[in-house]
C-alpha positions as CSV (number, residue, x, y, z in Angstrom):
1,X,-2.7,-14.7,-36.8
2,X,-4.5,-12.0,-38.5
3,X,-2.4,-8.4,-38.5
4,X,-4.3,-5.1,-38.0
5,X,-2.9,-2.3,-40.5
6,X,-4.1,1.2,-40.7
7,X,-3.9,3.6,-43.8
8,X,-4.0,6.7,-44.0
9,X,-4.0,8.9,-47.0
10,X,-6.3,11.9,-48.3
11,X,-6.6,10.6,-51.7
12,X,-9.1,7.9,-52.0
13,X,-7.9,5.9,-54.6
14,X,-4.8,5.3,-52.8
15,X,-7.3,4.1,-49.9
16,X,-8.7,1.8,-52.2
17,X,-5.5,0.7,-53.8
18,X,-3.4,0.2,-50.6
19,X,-6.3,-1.7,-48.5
20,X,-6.8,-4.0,-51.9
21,X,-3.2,-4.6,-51.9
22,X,-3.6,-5.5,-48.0
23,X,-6.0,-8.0,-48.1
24,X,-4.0,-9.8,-51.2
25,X,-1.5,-10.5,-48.3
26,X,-3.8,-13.0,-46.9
27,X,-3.0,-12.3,-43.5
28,X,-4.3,-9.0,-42.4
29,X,-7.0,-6.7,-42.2
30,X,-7.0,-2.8,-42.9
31,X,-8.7,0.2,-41.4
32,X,-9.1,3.4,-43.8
33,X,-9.0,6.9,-43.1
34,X,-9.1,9.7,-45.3
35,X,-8.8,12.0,-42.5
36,X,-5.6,12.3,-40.7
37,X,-6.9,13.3,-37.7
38,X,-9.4,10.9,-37.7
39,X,-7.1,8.5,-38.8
40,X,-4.5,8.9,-35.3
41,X,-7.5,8.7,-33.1
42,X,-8.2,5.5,-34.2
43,X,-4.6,4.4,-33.8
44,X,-4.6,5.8,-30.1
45,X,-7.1,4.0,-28.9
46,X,-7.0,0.7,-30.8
47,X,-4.4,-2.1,-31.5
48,X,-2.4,-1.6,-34.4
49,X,0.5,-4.0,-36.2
50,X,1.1,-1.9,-38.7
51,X,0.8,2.1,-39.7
52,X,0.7,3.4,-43.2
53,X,0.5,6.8,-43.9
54,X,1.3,9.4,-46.9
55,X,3.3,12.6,-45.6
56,X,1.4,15.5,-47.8
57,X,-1.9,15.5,-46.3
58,X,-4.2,18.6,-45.1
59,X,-4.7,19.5,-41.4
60,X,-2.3,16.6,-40.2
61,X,1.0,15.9,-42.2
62,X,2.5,12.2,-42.0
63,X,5.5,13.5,-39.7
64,X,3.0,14.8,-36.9
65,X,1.3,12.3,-37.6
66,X,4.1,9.8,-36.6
67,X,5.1,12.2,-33.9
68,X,2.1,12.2,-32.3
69,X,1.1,8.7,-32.1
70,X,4.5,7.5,-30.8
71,X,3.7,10.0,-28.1
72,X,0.7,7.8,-26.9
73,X,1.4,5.6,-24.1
74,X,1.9,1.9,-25.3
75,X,2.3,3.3,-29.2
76,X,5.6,4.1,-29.0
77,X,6.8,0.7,-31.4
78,X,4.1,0.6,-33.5
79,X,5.5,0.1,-37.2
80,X,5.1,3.4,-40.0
81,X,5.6,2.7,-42.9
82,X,5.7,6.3,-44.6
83,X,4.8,7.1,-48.5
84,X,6.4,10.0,-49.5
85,X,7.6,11.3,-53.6
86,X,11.2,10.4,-54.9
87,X,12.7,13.7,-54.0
88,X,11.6,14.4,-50.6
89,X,15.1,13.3,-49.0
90,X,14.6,16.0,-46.3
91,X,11.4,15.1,-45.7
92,X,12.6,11.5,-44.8
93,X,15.1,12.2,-42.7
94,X,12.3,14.3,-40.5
95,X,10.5,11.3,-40.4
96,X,13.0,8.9,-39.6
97,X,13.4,11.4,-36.6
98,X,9.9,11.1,-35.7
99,X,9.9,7.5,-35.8
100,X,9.1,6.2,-39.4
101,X,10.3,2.5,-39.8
102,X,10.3,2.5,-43.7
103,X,9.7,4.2,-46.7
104,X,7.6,3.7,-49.8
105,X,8.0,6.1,-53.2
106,X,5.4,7.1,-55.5
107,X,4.3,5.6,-57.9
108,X,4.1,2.5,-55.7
109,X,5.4,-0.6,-56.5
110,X,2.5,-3.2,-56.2
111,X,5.2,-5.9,-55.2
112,X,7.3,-4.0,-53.2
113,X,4.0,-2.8,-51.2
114,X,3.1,-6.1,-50.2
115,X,6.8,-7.3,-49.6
116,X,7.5,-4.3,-47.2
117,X,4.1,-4.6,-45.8
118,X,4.8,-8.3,-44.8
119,X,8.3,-7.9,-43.9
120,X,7.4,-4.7,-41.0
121,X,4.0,-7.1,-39.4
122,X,6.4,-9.9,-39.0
123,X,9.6,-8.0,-37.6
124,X,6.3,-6.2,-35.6
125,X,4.7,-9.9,-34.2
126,X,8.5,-11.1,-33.7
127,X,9.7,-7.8,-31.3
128,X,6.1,-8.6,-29.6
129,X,6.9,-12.5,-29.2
130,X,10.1,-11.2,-27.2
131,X,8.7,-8.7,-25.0
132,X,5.8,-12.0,-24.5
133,X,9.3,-13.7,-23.7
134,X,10.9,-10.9,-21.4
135,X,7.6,-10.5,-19.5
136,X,7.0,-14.3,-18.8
137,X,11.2,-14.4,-18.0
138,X,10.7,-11.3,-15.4
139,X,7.2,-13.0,-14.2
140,X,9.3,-15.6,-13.1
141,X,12.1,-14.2,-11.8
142,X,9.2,-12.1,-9.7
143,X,7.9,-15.7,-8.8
144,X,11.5,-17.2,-7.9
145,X,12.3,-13.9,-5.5
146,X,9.2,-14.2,-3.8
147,X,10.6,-17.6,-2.9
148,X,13.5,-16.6,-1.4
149,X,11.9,-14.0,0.4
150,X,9.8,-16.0,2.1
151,X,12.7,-18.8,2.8
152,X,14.3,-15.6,4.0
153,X,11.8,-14.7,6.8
154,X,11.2,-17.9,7.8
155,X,15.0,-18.3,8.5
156,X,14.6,-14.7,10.5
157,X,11.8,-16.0,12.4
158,X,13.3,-19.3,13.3
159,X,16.9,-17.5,14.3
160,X,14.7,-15.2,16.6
161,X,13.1,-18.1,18.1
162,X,16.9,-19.6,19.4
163,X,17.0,-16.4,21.0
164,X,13.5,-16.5,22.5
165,X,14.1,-19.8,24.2
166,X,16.9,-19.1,26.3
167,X,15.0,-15.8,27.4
168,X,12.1,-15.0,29.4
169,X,10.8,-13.1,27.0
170,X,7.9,-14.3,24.3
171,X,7.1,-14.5,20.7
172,X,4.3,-11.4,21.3
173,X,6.8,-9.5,22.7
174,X,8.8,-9.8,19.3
175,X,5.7,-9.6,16.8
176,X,4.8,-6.5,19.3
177,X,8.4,-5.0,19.1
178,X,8.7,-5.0,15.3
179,X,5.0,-3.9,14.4
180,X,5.7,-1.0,16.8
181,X,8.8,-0.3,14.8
182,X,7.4,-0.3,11.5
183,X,4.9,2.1,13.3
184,X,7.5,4.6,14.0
185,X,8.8,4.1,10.6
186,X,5.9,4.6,9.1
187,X,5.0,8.4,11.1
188,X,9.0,9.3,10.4
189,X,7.9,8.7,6.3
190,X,10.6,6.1,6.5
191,X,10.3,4.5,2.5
192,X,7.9,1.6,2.4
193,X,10.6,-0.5,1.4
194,X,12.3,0.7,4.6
195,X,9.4,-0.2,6.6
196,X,9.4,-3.2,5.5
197,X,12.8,-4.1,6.0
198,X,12.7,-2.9,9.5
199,X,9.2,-5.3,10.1
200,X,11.3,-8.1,9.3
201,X,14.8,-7.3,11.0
202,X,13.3,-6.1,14.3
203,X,13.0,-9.4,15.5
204,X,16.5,-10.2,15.4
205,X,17.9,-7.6,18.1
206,X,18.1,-9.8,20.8
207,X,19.5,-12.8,19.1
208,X,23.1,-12.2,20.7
209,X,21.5,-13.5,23.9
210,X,22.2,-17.0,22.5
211,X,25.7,-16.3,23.8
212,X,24.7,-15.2,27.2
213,X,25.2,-17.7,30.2
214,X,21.9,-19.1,31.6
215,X,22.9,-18.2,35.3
216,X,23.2,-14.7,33.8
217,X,20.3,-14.6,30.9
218,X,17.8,-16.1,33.3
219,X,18.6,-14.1,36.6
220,X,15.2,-13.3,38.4
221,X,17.1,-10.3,40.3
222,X,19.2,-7.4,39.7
223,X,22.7,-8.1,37.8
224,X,25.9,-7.5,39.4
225,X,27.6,-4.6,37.7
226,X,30.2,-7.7,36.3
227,X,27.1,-9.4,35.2
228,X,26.1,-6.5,33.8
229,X,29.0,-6.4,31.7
230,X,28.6,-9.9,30.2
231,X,25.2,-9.0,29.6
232,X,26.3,-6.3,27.4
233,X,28.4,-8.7,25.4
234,X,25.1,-9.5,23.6
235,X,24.9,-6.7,21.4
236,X,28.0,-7.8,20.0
237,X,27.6,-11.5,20.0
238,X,24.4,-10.5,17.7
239,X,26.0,-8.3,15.8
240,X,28.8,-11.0,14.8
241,X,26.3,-13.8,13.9
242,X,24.3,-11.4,11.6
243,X,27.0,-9.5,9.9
244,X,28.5,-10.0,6.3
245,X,25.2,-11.6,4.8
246,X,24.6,-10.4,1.6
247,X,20.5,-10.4,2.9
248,X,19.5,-6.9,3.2
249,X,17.1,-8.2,6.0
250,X,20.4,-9.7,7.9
251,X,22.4,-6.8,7.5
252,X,19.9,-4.7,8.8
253,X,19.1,-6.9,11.4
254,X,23.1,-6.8,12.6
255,X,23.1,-3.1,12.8
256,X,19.9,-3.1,15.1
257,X,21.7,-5.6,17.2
258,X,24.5,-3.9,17.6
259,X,23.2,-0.4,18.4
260,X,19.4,-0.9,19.7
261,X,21.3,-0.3,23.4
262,X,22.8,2.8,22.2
263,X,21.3,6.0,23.8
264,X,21.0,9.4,22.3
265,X,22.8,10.9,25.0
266,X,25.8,8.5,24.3
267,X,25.5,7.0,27.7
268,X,24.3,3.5,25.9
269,X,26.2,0.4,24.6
270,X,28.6,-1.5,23.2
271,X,29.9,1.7,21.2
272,X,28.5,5.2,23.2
273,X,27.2,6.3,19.9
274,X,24.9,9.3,20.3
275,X,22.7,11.4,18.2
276,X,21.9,10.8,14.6
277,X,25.3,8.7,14.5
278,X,22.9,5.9,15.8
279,X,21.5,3.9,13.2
280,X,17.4,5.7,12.5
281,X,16.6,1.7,12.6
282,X,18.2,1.5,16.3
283,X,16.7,4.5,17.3
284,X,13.5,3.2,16.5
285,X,13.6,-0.3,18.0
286,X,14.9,1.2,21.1
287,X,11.3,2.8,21.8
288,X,9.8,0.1,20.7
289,X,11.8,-2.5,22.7
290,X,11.9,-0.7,25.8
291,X,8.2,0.0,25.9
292,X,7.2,-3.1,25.2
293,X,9.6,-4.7,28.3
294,X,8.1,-2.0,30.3
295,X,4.3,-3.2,29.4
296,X,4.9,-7.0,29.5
297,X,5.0,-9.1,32.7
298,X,7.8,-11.6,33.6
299,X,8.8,-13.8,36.2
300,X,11.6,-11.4,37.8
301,X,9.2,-8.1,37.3
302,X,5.3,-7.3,37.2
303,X,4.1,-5.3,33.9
304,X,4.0,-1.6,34.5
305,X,0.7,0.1,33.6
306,X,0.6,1.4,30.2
307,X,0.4,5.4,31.3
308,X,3.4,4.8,33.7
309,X,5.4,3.4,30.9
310,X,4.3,6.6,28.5
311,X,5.9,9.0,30.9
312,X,8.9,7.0,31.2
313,X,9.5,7.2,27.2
314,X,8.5,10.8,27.3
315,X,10.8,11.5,30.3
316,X,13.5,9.5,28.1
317,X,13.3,11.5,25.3
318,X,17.0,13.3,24.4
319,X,18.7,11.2,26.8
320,X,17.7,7.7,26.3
321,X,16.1,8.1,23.2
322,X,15.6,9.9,20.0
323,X,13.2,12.9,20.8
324,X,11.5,12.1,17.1
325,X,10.7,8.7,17.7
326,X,9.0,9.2,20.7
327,X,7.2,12.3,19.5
328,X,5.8,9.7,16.8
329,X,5.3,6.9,18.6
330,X,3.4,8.8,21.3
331,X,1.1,10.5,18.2
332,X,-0.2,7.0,17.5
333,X,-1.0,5.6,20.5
334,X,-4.6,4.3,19.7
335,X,-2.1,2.5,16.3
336,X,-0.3,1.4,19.4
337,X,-2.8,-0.1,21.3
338,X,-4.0,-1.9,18.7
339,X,-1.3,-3.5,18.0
340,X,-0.8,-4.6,22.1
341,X,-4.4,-6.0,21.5
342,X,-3.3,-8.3,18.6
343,X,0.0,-9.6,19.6
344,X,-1.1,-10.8,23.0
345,X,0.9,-13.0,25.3
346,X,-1.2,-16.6,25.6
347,X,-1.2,-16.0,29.5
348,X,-2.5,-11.9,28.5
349,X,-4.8,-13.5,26.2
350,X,-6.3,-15.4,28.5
351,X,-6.8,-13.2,31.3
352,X,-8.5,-10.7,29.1
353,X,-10.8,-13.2,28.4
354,X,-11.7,-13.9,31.4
């Protein structure tokens, strides 16, 4: 490996001296400036190993100097080794301030030069194997949590699917649901992150349904207010087979469960939360839920027209839902519509086509 050292000094036969002195190391090559100024442009825009630079010099003192460069993005580590006169004490303790690494005296030491010199490039290429080392580690550790990520939503997808097939409802209507979610996310300025998480845990607010009785779940008429009742039971049942994960995905996924019946009147269920005390990720999936039943056909009910079912969530709006979310969702609607066109229903699907 061939180090990169820069000198700086205002007297030339110091240049000469210092750079002859480099190159009898064997194992770098110097850059020369007699110009301070000069000199730290140079360092700010090229790679460096090592810095060495006198203090007393015109325009640009060695402290600046040392100042300035550790200032420059990516700079901030970059060796100094600093030549200053016996009794400038003051003047190192400024520059150990500003970032000096080491110190050389005048007259300089031939020896001690190259000694120092070495010592600082290989303390230097060492610090820069281990932030190699970190970066690789935290590459993988990126790699490894992308992983489990993915394991993640599989598992998400596959838990919403137990749900799907005891109920008439579809795997659109769920890719639907969520993408209208992170929709309303999105207009509220919910964090990406948030966004995100809400994509992903949508899906999931229906999965208490696995506890539901089939001559209850699959009904093709009205529910008896006792069935009614059981029905309701869902919300919880989901909530109980999501909660305590240490997934932030499942944990937000059992709070949608649990209150994505709520309404903002406090007329909903399982709790008769209202307001802001409903979770802003309930309050969101509830348009997007209820919308999308509204606009999908199944066997017990024909799909309402899509104007209809606008009216109905801005009729809603303050009693069954959260006045914001609608206001956004409404403010998207060709968003919306494009997402209806991608997540089709096969049975949709086909009778588009033809």
């Amino acid at each position: 490996m061939t180090y990169k050292v820069l000198i700086v000094d205002d007297a030339e036969i110091n240049l000469i001296l210092f750079d002859a002195l480099v190159k009898r190391m064997g194992n770098s090559e110097s850059k020369t400036f007699a110009s301070a100024p000069d000199g730290l442009a140079w360092a700010m825009s090229h790679e460096v190993d090592l810095v060495i630079v006198d203090y007393m010099m015109p325009e640009l003192d060695g402290i600046e100097f040392i100042t300035q460069l550790h200032k420059t993005a990516g700079k901030e580590d970059v060796p100094i080794l600093m030549i200053t006169a016996n009794d400038q004490k003051q003047v190192r303790y400024r520059a150990l301030d500003a970032g000096a690494t080491d110190f050389l005296t005048k007259p300089v030491d031939k020896v001690e030069f190259m000694a120092r010199a070495n010592n600082m490039l290989l303390l230097g290429a060492s610090r820069k194997a281990l932030a190699n080392r970190a970066e690789w580690l935290a590459s993988e550790v990126r790699k490894a949590t992308t992983e489990i990520v993915q394991r993640e939503r599989e598992t998400v997808i596959r838990l919403s699917k137990a749900a799907e097939y005891r109920d008439p409802e579809t795997g659109a209507h769920i890719l639907r649901m969520a993408h209208y979610s992170e929709l309303i996310a999105k207009g509220m300025g919910l964090s990406l992150a948030d966004q995100e998480l809400l994509l992903q845990a949508a899906p999931m607010h229906d999965i208490g349904k696995v506890g539901i009785a089939d001559q209850i779940l699959l009904k093709p008429g009205r529910l008896t207010p006792e069935e009614f009742e059981v029905m309701k039971l869902h919300a919880i049942y989901g909530y109980e087979i999501l909660k305590g994960s240490e997934s932030k995905v499942l944990q937000a996924g059992a709070e949608i469960a649990r209150a994505h019946h709520e309404k903002f009147d406090g007329s909903g269920y399982p709790r008769g939360l209202s307001g802001e005390d409903i979770p802003i990720f309930s309050r969101i999936v509830a348009v997007a839920d209820v919308f999308d039943a509204l606009t999908s056909e199944r066997p017990y009910k024909k799909a309402w027209p899509l104007e209809r079912a606008a009216e109905h969530i801005k009729e809603s709006a303050g009693s069954h839902f959260d006045p914001r979310c609608v206001d956004v969702f409404m403010a998207q609607w060709e968003q919306v519509l494009e997402i209806r066109h991608r997540f089709q229903d096969q049975e949709e699907a086909r009778h588009a086509i033809n």
